[in-house]
C-alpha positions in Angstrom: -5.1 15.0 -0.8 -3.5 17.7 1.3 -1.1 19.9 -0.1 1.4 22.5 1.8 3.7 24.5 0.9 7.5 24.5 3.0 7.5 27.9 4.7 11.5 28.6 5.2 12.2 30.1 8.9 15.1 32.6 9.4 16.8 30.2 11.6 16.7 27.5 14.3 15.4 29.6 16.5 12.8 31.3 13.9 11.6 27.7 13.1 11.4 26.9 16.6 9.4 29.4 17.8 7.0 29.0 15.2 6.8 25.1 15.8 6.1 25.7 19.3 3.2 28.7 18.1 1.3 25.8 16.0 2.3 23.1 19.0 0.5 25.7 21.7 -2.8 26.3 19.3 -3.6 22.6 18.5 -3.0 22.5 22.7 -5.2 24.7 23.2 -7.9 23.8 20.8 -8.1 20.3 22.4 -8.5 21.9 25.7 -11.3 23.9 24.7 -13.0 20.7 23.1 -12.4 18.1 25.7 -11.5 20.4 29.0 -16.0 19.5 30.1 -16.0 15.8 28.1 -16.0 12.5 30.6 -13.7 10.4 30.2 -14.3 7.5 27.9 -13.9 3.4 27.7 -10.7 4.5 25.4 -7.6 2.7 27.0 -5.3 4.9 25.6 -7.4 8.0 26.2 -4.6 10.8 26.9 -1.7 9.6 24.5 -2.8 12.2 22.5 -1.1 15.0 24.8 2.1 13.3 25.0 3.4 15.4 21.6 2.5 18.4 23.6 5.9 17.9 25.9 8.4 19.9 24.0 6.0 22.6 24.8 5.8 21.9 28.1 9.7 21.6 28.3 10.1 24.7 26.4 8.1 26.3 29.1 5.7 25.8 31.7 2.1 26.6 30.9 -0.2 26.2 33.3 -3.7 26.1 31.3 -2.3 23.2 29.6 -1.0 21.8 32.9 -4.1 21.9 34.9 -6.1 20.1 31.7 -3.6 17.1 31.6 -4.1 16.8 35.9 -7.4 16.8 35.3 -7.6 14.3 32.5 -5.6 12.5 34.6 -8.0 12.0 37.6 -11.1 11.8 35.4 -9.5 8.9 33.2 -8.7 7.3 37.2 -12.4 7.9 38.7 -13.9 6.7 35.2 -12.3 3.0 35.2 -12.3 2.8 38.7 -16.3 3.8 38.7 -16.5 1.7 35.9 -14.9 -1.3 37.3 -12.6 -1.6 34.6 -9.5 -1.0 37.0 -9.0 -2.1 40.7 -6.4 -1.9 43.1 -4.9 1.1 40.4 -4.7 -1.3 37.3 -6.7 -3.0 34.8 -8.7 -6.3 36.2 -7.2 -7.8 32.9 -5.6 -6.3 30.3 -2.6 -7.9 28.2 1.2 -6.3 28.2 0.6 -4.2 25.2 -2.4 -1.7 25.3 -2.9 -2.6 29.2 0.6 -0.8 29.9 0.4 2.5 27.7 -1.8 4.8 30.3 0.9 4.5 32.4 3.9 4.5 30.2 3.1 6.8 28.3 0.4 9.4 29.3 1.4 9.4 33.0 5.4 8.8 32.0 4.9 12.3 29.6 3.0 14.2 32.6 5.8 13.2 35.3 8.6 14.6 33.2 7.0 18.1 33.3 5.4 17.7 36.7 8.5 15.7 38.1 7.2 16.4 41.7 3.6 16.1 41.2 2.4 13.1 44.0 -0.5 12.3 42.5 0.8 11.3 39.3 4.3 9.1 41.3 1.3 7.7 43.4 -0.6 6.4 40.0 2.5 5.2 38.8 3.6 3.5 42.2 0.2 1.7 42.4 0.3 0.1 38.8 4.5 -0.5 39.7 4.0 -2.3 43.0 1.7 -5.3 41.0 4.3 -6.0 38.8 6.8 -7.5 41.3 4.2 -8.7 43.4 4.3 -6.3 46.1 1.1 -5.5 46.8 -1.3 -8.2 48.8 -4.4 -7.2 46.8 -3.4 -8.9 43.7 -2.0 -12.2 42.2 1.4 -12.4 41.5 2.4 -11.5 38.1 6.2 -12.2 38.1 8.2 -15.0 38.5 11.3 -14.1 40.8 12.7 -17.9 40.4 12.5 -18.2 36.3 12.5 -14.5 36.4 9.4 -14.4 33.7 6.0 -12.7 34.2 3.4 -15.7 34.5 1.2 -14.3 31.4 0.8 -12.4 28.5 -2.2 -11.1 30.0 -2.3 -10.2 33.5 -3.9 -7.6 35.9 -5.6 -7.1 39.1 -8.0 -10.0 39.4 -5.5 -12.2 37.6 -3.9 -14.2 35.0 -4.8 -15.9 31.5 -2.9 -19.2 32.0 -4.1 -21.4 29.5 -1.9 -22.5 26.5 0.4 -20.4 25.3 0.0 -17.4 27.7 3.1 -18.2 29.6 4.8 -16.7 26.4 7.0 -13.5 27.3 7.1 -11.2 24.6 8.7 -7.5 23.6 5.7 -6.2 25.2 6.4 -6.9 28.6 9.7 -4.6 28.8 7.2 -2.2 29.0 6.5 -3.2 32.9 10.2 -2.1 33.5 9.5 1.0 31.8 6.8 1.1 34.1 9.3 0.5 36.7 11.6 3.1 36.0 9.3 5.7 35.7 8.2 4.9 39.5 11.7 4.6 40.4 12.0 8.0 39.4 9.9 9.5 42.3 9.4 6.6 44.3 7.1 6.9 47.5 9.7 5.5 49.7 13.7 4.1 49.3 12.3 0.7 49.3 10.2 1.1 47.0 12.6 2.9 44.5 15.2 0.4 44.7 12.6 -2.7 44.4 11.4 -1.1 41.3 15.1 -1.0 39.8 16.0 -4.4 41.1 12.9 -6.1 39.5 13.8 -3.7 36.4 17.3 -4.8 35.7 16.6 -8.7 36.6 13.7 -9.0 34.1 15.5 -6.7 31.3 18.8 -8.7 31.6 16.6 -11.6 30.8 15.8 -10.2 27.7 19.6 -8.7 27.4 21.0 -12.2 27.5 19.0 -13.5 25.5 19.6 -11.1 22.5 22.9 -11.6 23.0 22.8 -15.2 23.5 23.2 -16.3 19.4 23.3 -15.4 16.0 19.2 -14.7 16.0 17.3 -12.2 17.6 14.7 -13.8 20.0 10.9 -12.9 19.4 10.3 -13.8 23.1 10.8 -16.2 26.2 9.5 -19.0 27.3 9.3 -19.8 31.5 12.7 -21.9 31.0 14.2 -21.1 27.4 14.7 -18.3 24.0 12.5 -18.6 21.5 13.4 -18.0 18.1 10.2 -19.1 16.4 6.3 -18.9 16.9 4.2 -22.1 16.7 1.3 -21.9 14.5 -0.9 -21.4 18.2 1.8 -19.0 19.5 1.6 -17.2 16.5 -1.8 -16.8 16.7 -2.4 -16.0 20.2 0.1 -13.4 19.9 -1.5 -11.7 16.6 -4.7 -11.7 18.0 -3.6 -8.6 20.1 -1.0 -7.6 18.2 -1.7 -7.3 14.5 0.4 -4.5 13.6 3.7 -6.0 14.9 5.5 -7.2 12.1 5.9 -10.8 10.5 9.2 -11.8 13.0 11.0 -13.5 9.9 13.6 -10.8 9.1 16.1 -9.7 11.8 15.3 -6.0 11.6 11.3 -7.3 12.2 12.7 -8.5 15.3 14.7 -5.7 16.6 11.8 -3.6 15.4 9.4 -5.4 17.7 11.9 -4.5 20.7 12.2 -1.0 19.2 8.2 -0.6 19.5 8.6 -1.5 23.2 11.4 1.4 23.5 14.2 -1.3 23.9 17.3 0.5 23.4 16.5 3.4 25.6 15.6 1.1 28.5 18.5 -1.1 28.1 21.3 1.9 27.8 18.8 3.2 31.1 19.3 0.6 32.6 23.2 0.3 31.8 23.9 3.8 33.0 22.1 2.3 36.6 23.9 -0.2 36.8 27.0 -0.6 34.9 26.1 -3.8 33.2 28.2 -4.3 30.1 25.2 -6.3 29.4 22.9 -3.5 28.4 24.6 -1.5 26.4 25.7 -4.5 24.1 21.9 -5.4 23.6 22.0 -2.1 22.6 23.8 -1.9 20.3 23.2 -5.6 18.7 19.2 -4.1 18.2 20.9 -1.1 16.5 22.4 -3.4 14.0 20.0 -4.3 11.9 17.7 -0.4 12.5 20.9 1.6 11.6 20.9 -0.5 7.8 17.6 0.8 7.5 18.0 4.6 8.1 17.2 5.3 4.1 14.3 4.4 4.4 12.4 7.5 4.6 9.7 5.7 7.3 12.3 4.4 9.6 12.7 8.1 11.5 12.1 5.8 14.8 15.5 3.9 13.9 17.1 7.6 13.8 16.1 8.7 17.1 17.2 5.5 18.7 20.5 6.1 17.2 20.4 9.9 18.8 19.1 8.2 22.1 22.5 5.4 21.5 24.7 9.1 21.2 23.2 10.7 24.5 23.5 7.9 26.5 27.0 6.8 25.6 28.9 9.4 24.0 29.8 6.6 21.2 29.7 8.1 17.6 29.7 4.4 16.1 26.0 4.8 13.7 27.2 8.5 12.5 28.3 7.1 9.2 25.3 5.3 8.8 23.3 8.3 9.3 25.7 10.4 7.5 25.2 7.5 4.4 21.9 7.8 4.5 21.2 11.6 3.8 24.4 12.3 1.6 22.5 12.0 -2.0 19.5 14.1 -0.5 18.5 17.5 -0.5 15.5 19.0 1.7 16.3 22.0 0.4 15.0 21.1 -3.2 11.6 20.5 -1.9 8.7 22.8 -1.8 5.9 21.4 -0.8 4.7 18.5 1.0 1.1 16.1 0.2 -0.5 14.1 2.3 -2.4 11.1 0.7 -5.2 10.2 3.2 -6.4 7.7 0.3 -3.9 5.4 -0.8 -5.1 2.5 0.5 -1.4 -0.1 1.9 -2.2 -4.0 2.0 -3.8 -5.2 5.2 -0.7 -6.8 6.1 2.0 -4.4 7.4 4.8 -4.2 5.8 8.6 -5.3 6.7 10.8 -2.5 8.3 10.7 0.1 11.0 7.4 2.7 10.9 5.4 0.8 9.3 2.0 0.6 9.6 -1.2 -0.8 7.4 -3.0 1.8 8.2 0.3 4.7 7.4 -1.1 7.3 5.1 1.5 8.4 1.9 3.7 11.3 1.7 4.4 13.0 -1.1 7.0 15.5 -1.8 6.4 17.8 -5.5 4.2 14.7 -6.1 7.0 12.6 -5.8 7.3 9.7 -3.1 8.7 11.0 -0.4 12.7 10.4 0.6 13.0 12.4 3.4 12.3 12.4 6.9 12.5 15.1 9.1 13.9 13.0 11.8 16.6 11.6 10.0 17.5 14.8 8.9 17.8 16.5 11.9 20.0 13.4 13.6 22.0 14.6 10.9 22.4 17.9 11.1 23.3 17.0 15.0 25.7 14.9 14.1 27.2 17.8 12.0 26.6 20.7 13.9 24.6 21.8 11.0 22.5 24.7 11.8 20.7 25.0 8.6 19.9 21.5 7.8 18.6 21.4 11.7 16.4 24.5 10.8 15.5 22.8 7.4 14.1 19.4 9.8 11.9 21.8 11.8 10.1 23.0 8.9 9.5 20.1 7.4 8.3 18.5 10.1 6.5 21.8 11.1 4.8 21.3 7.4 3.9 17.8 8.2 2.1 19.0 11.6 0.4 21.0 10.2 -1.1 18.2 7.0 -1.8 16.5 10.1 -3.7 19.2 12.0 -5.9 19.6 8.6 -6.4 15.9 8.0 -6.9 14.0 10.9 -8.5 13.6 14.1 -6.5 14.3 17.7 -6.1 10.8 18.3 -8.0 10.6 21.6 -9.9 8.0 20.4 -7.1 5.9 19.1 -3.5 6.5 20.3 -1.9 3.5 18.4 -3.3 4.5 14.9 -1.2 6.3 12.2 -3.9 8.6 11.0 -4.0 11.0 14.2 -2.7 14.6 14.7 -1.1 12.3 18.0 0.8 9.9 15.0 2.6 12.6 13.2 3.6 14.9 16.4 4.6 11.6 18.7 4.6 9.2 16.1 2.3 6.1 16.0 2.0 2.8 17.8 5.2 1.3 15.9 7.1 4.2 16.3 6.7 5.2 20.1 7.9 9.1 20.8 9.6 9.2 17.6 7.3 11.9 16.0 7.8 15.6 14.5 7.1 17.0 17.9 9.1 14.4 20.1 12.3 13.6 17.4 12.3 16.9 15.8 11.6 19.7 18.1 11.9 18.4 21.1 15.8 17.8 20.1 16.1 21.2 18.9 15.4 22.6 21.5 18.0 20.9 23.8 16.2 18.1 24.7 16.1 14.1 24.8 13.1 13.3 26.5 15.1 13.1 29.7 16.1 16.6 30.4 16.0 20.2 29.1 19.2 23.0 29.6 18.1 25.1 32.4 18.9 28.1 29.8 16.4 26.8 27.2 13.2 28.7 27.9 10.3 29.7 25.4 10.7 33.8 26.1 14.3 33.6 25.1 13.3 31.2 21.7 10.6 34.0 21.2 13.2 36.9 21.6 15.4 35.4 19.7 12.7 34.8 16.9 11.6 38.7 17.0 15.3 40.2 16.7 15.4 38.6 13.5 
């Protein structure tokens, strides 16, 4: 058991600042323990630093930049010297865990190096694979059915026995892969390749949520499929055992979620213009928006933030607004965290869940509020105070974190990392107390930051009061 008590901040930008002091000493006590360590066989090695990008945001630091470059070229020359990776990608990996290093680690470090070649050049050399682009590898990707050929697939080729033809949630994550290359592409060919292959693949999976009363679990090379044989089943839990039993609708539009649906789809429907998109959108919010009090589904709140951003559209504020009404964060005064309690082995239904989730307590009570939902909320009301209360809380839950658990460099999916709580976890995918909470309090989305937003004004504003 870890126990903390809330520490109230002045204001927003109190609590800010003294977020972003905590955020910059974890930084740079992982630098000083891993700054001379090799890199390892870990496929998600660097995950760990993506919470660290509200910092980075905030305001450029270049001890911590240099490390993450660094990590970056090590983690490259390791698997490449290792063998584990050719042509710029895994030899064979499936969609899942073989896309995150690219995703996510080298998706975090282009946002605050936008301009930095090395990283677009990583990016551009896992990209060009997945449209088949590049002559020193099979082709992954159907352009006639418009499928990829297999749920596992790299640089020395496919799985294509039973079952593998099977395109699942997971694989959205090649367009994100996509995109991100399409962002800084190496040429205008390239950049528009990477969209067209982008919005051909996700309209696929657009259509076919929108294509009947069920949500899909995935596609097959010619049809939808709304339910897993008892091989499919298995094939696909044998890689993916935290995804969630596929039964119940909001299962389903959590699996998508995991696989940062929404925000790709309303991506891709600000490129281009697709109706399509943003009505996939918004069916996936459907079910997530009936589960917002819940006080795990803080992932379900952030995609209805990222549904406000893109659109403008104020459709789930109710929801939200329904979901915090009987609640009062300000009642609370201390926070536990339960690294004991012990869930079943199965995971179970609903959004941020995990088996392995440790128990939050608040006055030894179970917990009912989360500090992302709360600070949707307090944007959605232009709430000051409440958006102060949500940093602190989810400044107190960093730091039960920072006292209890590992970095996560050795696991980026798991639930029990510093990495879970300030990111959030494998389910959960940038919705974390870092990411969701801070991040958006400080004027940004994961997309952009106000050019007025800098860490010497938060800290000048913190001091004058």
């Amino acid at each position: 058991m870890y126990r903390r008590q809330i520490e109230p901040s002045h204001d927003l930008p109190h609590a800010c600042q003294r977020f972003l002091d905590v955020l910059r000493r974890w930084a740079y006590e992982a630098i000083d323990r891993y700054a001379d360590e090799p890199a390892t066989d870990i496929h998600d090695q660097g995950t760990y630093t993506t919470g660290w990008e509200p910092l980075l945001r905030a305001g450029p630091d270049e001890r911590i930049l240099r490390f993450l470059q660094q990590k970056r070229d090590r983690i490259r020359d390791h698997f490449n010297k290792t063998q584990q990776w050719r042509h710029g990608y895994w030899r064979l990996q499936e969609a899942h865990h073989g896309t995150e290093h690219y995703e996510l680690f080298l998706g975090a470090l282009q946002r605050v190096l936008p301009d930095d070649r090395e990283t677009a050049r990583q990016l551009d050399d896992a990209a060009e694979h997945m449209g088949n682009w590049s002559t020193g590898a099979p082709d992954w990707f159907d352009w006639d059915r418009r499928r990829f050929h297999s749920l596992f697939f790299g640089a020395n080729g496919l799985r294509t026995e039973p079952g593998m033809a099977l395109n699942s949630p997971d694989h959205l994550r090649c367009v994100n892969i996509c995109l991100l290359a399409a962002s800084n592409p190496q040429t205008e060919t390239t950049g528009k390749r990477y969209i067209e292959l982008a919005t051909t693949y996700a309209g696929e999976w657009a259509d076919a949520i929108l294509a009947g009363d069920a949500l899909p679990i995935a596609l097959t090379p010619a049809d939808i499929l709304y339910e897993f044989s008892d091989e499919d089943k298995a094939l696909y839990y044998s890689f993916m055992g935290e995804a969630p039993d596929l039964q119940a609708e909001v299962d389903r539009a959590e699996n998508l979620l995991g696989s940062d649906a929404v925000n790709t789809f309303l991506r891709l429907w600000q490129e281009s213009g697709e109706l399509r998109f943003r009505q996939a959108a918004e069916r996936l919010l459907q079910p997530l928006a009936a589960q917002l009090a819940d006080a795990d589904a803080g992932a379900a709140a952030d995609a209805v933030r990222t549904y406000r951003r893109w659109t403008g559209d104020e459709r789930y504020d109710k929801a939200v607004l329904e979901a915090v009404a009987r609640l009062d964060p300000f009642d609370i005064t201390e926070v536990t965290l339960d690294t004991e309690y012990k869930r079943p082995a199965r995971r179970a239904s609903g959004v941020g869940k995990r088996s392995d989730a440790p128990r939050w307590l608040e006055d030894g009570r179970e917990r009912r509020h989360n500090p992302i939902t709360l600070a949707v909320a307090a944007e959605i009301k232009g709430n000051s105070a409440l958006q102060t209360r949500a940093v602190d809380l989810a400044r107190t839950y960093f730091l039960l974190a920072r006292a209890a658990f590992p970095d996560g460099r050795d696991h980026g999916c798991s639930a029990r990392s510093v990495s879970a709580i300030a990111r959030g976890h494998g389910r959960e995918n940038h919705a974390g107390m870092t990411t969701a909470v801070l991040g958006p309090a400080l004027d940004y989305d994961g997309a952009r930051i106000r050019k007025d937003v800098t860490g010497a004004e938060l800290t000048t504003a913190s001091e004058s009061t």
